[in-house]
Backbone bond lengths (Angstrom), bond angles and torsions (degrees), N, CA, C in turn:
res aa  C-N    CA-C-N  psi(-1)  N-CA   C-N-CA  omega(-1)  CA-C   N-CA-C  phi
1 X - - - 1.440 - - 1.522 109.22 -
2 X 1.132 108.20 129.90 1.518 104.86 164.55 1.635 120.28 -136.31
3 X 1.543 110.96 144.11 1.087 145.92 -155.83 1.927 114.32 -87.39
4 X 1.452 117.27 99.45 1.705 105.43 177.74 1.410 96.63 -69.86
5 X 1.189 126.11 142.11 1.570 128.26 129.24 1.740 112.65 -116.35
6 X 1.318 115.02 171.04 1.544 112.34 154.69 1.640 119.38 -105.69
7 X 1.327 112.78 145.64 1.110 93.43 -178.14 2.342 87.34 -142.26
8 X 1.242 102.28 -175.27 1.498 95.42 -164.60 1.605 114.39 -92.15
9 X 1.275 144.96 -164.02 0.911 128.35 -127.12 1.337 92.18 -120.10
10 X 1.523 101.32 -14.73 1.780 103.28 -173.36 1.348 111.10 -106.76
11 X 1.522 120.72 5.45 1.584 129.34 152.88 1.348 120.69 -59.34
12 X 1.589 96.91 -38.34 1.358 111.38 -173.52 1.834 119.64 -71.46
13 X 1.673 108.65 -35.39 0.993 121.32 -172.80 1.392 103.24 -82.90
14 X 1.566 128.17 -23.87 1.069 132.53 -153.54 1.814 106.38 -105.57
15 X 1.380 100.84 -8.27 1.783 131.45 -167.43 1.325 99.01 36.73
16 X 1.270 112.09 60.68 1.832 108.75 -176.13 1.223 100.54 -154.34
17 X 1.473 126.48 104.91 1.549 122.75 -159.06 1.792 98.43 -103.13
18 X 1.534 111.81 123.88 1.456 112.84 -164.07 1.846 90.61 -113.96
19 X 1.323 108.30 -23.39 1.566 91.81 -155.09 1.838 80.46 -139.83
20 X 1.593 122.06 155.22 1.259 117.88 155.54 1.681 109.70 -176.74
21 X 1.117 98.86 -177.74 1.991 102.52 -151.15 1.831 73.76 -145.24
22 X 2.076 74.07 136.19 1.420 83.58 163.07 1.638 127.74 -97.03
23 X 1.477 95.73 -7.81 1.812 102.01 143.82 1.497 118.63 -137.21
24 X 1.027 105.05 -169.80 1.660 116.70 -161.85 1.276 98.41 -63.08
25 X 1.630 116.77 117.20 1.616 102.50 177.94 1.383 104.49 -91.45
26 X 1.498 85.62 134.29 1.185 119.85 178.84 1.776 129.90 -76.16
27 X 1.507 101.71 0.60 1.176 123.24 169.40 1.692 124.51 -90.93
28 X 1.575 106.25 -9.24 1.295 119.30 179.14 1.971 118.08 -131.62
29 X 1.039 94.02 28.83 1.455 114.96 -177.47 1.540 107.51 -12.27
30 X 1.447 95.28 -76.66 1.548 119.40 170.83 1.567 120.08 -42.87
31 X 1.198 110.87 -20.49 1.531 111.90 174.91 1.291 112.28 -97.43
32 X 1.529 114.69 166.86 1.396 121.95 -147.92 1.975 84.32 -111.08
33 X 1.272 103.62 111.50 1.633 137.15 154.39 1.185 128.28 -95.61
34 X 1.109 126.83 124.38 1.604 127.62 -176.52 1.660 97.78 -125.15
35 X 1.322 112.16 156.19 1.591 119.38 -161.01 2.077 77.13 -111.34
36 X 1.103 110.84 152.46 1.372 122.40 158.17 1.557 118.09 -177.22
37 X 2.068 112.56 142.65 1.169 127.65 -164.94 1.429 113.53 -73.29
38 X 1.508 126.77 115.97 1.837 112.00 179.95 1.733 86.61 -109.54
39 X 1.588 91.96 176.84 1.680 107.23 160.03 1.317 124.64 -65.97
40 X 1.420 125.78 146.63 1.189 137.20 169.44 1.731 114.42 -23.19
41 X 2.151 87.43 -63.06 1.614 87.08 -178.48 1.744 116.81 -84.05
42 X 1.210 129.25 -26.44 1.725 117.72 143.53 1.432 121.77 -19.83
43 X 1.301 134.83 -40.71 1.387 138.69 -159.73 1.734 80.00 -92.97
44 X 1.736 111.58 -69.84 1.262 84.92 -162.76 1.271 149.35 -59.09
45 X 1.610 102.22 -13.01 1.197 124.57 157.75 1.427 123.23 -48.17
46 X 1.680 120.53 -54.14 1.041 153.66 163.61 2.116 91.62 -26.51
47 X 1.373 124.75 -95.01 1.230 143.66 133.98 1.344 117.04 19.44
48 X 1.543 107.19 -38.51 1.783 83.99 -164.36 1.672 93.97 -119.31
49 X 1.409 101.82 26.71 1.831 102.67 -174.94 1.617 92.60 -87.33
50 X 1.161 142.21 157.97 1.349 160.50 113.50 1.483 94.96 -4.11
51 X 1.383 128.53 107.00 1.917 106.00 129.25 1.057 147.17 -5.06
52 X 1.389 134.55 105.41 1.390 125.28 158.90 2.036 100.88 70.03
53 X 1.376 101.98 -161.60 1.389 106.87 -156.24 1.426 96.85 -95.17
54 X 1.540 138.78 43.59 1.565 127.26 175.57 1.614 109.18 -77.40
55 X 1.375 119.84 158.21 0.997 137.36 -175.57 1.483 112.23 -140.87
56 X 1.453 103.27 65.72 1.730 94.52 171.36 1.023 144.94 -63.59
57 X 1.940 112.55 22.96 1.342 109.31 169.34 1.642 97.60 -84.41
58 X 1.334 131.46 -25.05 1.493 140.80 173.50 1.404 122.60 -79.34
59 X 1.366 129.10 140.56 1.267 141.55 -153.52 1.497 98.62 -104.72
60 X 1.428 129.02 41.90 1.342 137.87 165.60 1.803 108.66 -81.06
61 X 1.844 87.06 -62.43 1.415 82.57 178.55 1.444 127.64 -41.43
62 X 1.617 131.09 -48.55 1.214 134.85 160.55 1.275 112.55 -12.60
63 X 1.228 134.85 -85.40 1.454 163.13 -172.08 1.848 90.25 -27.84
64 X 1.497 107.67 -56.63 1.210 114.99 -152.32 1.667 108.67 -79.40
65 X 1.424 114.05 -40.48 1.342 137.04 178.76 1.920 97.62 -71.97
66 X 1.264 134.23 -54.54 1.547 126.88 142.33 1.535 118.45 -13.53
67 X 1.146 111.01 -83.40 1.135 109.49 -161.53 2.042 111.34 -82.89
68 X 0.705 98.19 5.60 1.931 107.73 -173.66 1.406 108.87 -58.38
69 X 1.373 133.43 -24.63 1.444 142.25 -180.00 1.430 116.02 -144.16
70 X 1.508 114.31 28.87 1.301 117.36 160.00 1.433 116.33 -108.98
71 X 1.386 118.63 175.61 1.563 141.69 -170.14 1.876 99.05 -70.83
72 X 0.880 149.16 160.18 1.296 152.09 158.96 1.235 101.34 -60.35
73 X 1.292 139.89 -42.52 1.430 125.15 -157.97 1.566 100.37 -92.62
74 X 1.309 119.66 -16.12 1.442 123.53 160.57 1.425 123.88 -73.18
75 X 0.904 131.29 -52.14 1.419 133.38 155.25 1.414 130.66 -5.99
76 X 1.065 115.91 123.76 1.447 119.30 178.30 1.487 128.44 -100.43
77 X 1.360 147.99 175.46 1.427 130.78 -147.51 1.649 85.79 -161.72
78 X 1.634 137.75 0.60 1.352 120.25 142.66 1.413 104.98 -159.24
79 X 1.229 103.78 172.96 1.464 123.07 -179.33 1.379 103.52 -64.53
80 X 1.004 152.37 -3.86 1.684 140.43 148.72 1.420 106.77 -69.96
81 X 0.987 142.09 -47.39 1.272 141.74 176.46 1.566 128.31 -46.78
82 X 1.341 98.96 -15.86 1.295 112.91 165.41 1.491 135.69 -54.49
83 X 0.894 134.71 127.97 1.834 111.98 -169.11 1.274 103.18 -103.35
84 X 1.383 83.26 150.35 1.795 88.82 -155.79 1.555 119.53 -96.48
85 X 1.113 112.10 19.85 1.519 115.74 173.03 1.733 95.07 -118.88
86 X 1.108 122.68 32.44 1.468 124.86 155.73 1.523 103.48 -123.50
87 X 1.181 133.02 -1.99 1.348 129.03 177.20 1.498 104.75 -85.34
88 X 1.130 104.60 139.95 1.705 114.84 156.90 1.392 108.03 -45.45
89 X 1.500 112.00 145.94 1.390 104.87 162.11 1.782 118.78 53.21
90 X 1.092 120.62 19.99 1.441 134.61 175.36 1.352 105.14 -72.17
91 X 1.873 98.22 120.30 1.590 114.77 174.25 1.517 103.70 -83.81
């Protein structure tokens, strides 16, 4: 079985697929997208990476996953700010 996605033009040149849409994003019109067929297990591989640049050995993500459905003025700007009887495992 094989799988279309698009991915951009410099994945292709670079044969190292970091970012990809399973249709034409439509948010980058103007940019150069190419559609191409991988393997089943490529995709799933593809699939089971993390998003973008997180590092869950680091307490960034926190901050970000915090604040993702709050008000701006609720929001917090580091991992101390966190209160600590909502943390897992809180000393």
């Amino acid at each position: 079985m094989k799988v279309n996605i698009w991915i951009h033009k410099n994945n292709v040149i670079d044969n190292k697929i970091t970012e990809y849409e399973l249709t034409r994003p439509y948010h980058d019109r103007n940019d150069e997208w190419v559609q191409v067929s991988i393997s089943q297990e490529k995709f799933v591989q593809l699939e089971d990476k993390p998003k973008g640049d997180i590092n869950y050995r680091e307490d960034s993500w926190r901050v970000e996953q915090y604040n993702r459905n709050r008000n701006n003025n609720d929001q917090i700007h580091d991992v101390e700010d966190l209160d600590q009887n909502n943390q897992p495992f809180a000393d």
